[in-house]
N, C-alpha and C positions, 0 to 999 in steps of 0.2 A: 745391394752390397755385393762385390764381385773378391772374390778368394783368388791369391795371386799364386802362382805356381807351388812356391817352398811352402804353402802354407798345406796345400791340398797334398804335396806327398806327405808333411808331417802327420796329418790326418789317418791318409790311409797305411803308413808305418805303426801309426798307434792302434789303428783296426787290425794291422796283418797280427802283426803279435800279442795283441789281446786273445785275437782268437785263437791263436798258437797254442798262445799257454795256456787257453781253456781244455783245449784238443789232448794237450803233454798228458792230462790225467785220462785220459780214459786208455783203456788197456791195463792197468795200474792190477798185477797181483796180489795175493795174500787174504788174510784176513783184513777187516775195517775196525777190528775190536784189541784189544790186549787179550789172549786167552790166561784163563785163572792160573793156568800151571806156569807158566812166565816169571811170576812173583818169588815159586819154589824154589826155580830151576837160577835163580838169580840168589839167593840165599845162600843155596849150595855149594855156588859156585864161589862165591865168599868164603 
């Protein structure tokens, strides 16, 4: 089976930005959690 031109960049367009967007998160700051005080500070602010 032989893969015609447009077919193989489509391929590797959906490789390049797959892996992009795997790459966009790392570096990514902050916490990974809700901290407890959040809830308060969101009350108050009410």
């Amino acid at each position: 089976m032989r893969i015609c031109w447009p077919q193989a960049i489509m391929i590797l367009l959906v490789v390049i930005l797959g892996i992009g967007s795997m790459l966009s998160g790392c570096g990514k700051k902050g916490p990974l959690y809700i901290p407890k005080d959040a809830g308060k500070q969101l009350q108050q602010s009410l």
